[in-house]
Every structure is written in structure tokens, then in C-alpha cells.
ZADO-1210 file (C-alpha; in nm, 4 decimals, padded with zeros to 6 digits):
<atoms>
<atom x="00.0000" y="00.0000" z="00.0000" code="UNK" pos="1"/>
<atom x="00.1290" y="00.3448" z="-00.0842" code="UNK" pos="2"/>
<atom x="00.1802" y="00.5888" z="00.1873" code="UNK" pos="3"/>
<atom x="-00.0595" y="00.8684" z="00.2007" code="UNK" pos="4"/>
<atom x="-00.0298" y="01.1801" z="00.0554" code="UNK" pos="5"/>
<atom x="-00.0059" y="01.4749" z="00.3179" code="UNK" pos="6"/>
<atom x="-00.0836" y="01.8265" z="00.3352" code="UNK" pos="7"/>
<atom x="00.0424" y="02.0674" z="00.5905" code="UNK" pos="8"/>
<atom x="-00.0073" y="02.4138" z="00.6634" code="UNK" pos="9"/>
<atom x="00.2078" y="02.6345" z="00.8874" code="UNK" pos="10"/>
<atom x="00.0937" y="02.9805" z="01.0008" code="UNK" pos="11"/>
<atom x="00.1329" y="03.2235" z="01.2817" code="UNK" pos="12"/>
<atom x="-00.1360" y="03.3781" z="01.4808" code="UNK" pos="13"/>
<atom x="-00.0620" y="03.7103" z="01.6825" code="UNK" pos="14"/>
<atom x="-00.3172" y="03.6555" z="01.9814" code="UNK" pos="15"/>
<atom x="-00.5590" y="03.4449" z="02.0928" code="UNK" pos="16"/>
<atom x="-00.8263" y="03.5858" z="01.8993" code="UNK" pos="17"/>
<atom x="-00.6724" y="03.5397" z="01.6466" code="UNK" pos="18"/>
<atom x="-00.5949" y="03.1722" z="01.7457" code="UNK" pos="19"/>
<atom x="-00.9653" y="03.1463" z="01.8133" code="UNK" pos="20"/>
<atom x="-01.0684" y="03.2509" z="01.5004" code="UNK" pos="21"/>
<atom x="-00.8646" y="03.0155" z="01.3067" code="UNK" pos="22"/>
<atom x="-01.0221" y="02.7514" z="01.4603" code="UNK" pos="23"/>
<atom x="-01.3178" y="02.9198" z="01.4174" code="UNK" pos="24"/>
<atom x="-01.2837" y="02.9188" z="01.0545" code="UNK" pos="25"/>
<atom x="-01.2000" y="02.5908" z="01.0439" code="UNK" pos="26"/>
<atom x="-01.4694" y="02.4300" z="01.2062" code="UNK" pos="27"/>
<atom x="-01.7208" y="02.6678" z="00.9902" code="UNK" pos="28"/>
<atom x="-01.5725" y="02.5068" z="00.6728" code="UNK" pos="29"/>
<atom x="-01.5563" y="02.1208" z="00.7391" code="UNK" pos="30"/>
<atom x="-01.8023" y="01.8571" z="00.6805" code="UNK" pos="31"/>
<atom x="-01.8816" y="01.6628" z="00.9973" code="UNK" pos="32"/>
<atom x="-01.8239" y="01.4398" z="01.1449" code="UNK" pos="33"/>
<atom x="-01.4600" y="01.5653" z="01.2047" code="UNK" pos="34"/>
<atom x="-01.1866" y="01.5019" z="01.4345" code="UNK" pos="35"/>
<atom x="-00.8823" y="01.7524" z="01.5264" code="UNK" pos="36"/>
<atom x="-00.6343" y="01.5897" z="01.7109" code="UNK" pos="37"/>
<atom x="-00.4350" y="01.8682" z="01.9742" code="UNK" pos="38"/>
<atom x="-00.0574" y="01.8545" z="02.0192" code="UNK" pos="39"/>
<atom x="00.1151" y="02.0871" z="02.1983" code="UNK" pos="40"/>
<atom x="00.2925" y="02.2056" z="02.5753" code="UNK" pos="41"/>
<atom x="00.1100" y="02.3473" z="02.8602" code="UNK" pos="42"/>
<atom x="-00.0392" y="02.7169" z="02.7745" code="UNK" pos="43"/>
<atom x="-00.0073" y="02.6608" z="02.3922" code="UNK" pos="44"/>
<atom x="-00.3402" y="02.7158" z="02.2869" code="UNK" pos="45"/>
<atom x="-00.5133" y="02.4432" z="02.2698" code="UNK" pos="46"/>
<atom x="-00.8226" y="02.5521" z="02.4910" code="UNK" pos="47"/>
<atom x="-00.8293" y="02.8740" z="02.3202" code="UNK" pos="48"/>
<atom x="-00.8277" y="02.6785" z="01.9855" code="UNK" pos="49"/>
<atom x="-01.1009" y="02.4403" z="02.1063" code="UNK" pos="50"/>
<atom x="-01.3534" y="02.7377" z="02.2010" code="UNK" pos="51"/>
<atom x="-01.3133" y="02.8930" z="01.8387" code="UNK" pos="52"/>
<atom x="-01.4354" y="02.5489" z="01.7261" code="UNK" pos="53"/>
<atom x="-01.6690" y="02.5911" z="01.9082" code="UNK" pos="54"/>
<atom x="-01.8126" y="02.9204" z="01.8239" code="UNK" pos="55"/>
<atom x="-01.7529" y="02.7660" z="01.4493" code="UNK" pos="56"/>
<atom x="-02.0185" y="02.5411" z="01.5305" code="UNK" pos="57"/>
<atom x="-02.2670" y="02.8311" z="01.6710" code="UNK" pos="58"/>
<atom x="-02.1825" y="02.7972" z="01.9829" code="UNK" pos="59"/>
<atom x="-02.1066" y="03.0623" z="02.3263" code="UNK" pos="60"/>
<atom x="-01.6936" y="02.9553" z="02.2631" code="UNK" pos="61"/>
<atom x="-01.6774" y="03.1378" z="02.6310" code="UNK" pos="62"/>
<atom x="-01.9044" y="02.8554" z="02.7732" code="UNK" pos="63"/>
<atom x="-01.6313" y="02.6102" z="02.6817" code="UNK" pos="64"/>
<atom x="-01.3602" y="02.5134" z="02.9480" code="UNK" pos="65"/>
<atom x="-01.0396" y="02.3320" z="02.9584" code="UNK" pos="66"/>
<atom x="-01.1859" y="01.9278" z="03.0016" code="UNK" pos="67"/>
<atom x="-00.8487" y="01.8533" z="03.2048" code="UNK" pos="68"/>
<atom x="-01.0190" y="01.6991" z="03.4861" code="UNK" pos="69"/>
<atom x="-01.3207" y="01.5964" z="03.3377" code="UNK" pos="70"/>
<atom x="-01.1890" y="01.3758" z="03.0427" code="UNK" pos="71"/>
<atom x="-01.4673" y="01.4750" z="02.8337" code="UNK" pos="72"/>
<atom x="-01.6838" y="01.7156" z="02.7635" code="UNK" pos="73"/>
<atom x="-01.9603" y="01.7910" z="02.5224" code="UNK" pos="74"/>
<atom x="-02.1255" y="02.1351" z="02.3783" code="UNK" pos="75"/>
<atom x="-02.4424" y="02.1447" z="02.1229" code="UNK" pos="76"/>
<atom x="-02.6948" y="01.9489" z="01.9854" code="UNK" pos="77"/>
<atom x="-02.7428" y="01.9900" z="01.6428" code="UNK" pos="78"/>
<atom x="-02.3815" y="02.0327" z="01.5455" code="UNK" pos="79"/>
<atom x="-02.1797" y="01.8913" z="01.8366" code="UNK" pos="80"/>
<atom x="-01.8380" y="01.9228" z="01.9678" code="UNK" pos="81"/>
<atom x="-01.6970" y="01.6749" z="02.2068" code="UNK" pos="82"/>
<atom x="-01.3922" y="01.7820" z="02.3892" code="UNK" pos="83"/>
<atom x="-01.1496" y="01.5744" z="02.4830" code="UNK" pos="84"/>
<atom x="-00.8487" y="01.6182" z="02.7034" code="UNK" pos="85"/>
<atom x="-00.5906" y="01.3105" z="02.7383" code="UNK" pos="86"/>
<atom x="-00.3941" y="01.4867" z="02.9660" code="UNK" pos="87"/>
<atom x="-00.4784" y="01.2867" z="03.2530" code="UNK" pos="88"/>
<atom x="-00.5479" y="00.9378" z="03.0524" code="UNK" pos="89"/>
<atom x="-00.2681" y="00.6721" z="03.1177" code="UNK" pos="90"/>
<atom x="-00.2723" y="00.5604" z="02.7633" code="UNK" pos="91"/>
<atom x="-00.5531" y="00.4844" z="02.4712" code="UNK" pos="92"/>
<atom x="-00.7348" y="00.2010" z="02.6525" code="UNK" pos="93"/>
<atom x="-00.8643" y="00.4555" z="02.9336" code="UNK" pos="94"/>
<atom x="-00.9725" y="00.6694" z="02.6039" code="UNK" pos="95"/>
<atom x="-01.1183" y="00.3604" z="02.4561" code="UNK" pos="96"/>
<atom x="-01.3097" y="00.2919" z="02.8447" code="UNK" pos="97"/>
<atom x="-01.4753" y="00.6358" z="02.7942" code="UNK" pos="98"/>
<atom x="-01.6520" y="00.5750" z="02.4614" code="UNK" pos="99"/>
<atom x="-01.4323" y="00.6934" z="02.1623" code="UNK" pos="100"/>
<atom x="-01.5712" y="00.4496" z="01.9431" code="UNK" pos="101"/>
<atom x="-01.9020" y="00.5676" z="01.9959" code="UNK" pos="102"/>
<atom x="-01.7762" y="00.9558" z="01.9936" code="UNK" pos="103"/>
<atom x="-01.6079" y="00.8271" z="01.5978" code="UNK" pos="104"/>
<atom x="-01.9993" y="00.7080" z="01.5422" code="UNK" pos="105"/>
<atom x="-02.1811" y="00.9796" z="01.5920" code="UNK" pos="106"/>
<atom x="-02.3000" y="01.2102" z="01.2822" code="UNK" pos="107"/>
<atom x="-02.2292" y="01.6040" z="01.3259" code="UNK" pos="108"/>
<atom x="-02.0126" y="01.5739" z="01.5611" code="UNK" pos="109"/>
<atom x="-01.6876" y="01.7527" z="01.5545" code="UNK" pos="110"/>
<atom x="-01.4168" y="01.6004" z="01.7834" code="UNK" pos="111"/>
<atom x="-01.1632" y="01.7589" z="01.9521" code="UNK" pos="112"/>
<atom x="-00.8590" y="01.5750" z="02.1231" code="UNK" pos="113"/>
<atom x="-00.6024" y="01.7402" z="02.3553" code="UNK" pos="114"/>
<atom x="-00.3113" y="01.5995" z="02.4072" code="UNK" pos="115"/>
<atom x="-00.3562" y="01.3603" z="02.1622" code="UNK" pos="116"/>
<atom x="-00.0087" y="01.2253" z="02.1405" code="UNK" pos="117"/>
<atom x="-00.1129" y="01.0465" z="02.4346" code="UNK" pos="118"/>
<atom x="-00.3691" y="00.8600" z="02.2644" code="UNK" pos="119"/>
<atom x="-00.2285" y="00.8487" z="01.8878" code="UNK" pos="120"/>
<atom x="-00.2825" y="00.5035" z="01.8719" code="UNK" pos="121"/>
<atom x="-00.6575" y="00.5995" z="01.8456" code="UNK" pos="122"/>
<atom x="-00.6696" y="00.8708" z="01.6754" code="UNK" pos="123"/>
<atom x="-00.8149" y="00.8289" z="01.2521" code="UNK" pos="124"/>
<atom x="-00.5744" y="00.8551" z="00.9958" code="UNK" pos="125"/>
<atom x="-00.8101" y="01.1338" z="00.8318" code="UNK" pos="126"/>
<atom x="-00.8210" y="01.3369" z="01.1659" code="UNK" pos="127"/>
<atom x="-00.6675" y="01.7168" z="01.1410" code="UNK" pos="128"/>
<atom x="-00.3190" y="01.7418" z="01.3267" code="UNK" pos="129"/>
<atom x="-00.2888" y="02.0410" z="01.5141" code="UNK" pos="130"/>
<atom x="00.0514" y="02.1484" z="01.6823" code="UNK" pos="131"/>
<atom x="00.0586" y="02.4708" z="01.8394" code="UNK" pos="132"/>
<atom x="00.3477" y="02.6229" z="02.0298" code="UNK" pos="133"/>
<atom x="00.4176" y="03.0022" z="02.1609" code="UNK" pos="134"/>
<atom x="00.6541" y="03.1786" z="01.9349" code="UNK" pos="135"/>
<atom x="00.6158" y="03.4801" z="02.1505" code="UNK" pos="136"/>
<atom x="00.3591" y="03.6141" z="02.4511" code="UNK" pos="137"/>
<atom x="00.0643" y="03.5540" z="02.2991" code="UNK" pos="138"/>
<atom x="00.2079" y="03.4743" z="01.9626" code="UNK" pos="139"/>
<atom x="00.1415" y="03.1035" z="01.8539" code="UNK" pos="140"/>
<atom x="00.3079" y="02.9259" z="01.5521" code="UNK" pos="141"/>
<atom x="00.0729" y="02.6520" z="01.4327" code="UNK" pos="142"/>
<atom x="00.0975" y="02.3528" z="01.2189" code="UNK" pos="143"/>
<atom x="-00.2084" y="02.1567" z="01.0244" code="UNK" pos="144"/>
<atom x="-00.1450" y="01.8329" z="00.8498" code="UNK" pos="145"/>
<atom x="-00.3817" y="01.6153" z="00.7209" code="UNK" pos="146"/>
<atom x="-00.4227" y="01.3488" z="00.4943" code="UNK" pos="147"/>
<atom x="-00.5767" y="01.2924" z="00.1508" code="UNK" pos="148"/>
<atom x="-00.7819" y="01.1776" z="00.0677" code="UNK" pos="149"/>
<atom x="-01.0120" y="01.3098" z="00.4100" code="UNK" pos="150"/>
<atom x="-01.2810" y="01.5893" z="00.4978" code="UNK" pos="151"/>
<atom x="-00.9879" y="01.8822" z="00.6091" code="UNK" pos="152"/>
<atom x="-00.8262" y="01.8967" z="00.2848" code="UNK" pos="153"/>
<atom x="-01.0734" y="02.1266" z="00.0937" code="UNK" pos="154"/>
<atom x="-01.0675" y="02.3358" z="00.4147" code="UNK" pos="155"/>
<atom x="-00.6618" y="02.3083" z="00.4137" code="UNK" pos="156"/>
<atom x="-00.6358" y="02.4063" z="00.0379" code="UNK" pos="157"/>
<atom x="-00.9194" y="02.7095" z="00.1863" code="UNK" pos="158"/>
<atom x="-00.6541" y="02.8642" z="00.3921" code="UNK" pos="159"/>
<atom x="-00.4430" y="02.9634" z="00.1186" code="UNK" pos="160"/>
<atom x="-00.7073" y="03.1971" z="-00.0412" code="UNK" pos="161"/>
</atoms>
């Protein structure tokens, strides 16, 4: 089998609105069900990014918190994102124990993953990689890869116009 074709997208975003409206934009512009898979350290972003997928989705982004302690979290009905934060998670079998197969089931439903290095093992090939780290204050260099084929590379070749 030939390996798959990537594309990947590096940008920098000046604050975190602006970090929150990237994601924003993103999440506006995909066909769900989605996944985004979160890499990055402590205080890159990653919250920040998850509530401007969020308020991609229509939702209050301000409502959404950091799901550190609660594993998972979910916002929405009718398009719905379901946070997830591995931080805490030993491995992928304690994400498996919490549902993720039946998270990868469910239609409009945009998931997002923090941490997910953690879990990688779990995480679909077609998913949208998303490393963010501070190049700055509030500066944050971030890098999207994805795969092709999969539903983030219309929204990936988007970016550049």
C-alpha cells in the first residue's frame, strides 16, 4: 500500500483571537463528522483553539472550558463538539473505556482531542493534526497536516485563499 499523501499548513497567529478565530474558521468550513487531534505544551493554545471550534459550530466559545479533569466534555446538539483532554489518561485504553468508538460514530459531531499524542494510537488517519506552540507572549506558531484523501483537505487548500 502506498503511503498517504499529506498536506500541511504552517501559520502564525498574533493573539488568541486570532488563534480562536482560526479555529473558528475551520470548524465553519468542514463537513462533519470531524476530528482535530491537539498537540502541543502546557499554555499553547489548545483551549483557546477548542472554544473557536466551538463558536464555528454556533456555539457561546466562552461557555467552553479546559476538560483537564473531566476527560470529556460535550457542547451542542445539532452540530456537536466533544472535547477531549488526554492529559490525565494513562494511555488509549482509558480513552477507549470512555466511549471513543461511539464519539467516531456519531453524525455532526466535531471532535476535539487534547493531548492527543497520548492517545495516537486511536486517533483516525483522516483526523486534522494540530501542533501549536508560543513563538512569543501571545504569539502562537501553528501547524495543520492532514491526509488525503479526508474531509480537512478542501478546508486546508481554503486557507491559502
Amino acid at each position: 500500500m502506498p503511503p498517504q499523501r499529506v498536506i500541511k499548513r504552517s501559520l502564525i497567529t498574533e493573539s488568541p483571537s486570532e488563534t480562536r478565530e482560526l479555529a473558528c474558521r475551520l470548524a465553519q468550513a468542514v463537513q462533519l463528522p470531524a476530528v482535530i487531534a491537539l498537540v502541543g505544551p502546557l499554555g499553547a493554545g489548545k483551549t483557546v483553539f477548542v472554544k473557536g471550534l466551538g463558536q464555528g459550530l454556533g456555539l457561546d466559545g466562552d461557555t467552553i472550558c479546559s476538560a483537564t479533569f473531566v476527560i470529556v466534555c460535550e457542547y451542542g446538539t445539532r452540530r456537536t463538539l466533544v472535547h477531549v483532554d488526554a492529559y490525565r489518561l494513562a494511555g488509549p485504553e482509558e480513552l477507549a473505556a470512555v466511549g471513543w468508538d461511539e464519539m467516531l460514530e456519531r453524525p455532526n459531531c466535531l471532535i476535539a482531542v487534547e493531548w492527543a499524542n497520548r492517545v495516537a494510537e486511536l486517533v483516525p488517519p483522516e483526523a486534522l493534526r494540530v501542533h501549536l506552540a508560543p513563538a512569543g507572549p501571545s504569539r502562537r506558531k501553528i501547524r495543520l497536516g492532514c491526509t488525503v484523501p479526508g474531509p480537512w483537505v478542501a478546508v486546508l487548500d481554503d486557507l491559502d485563499q
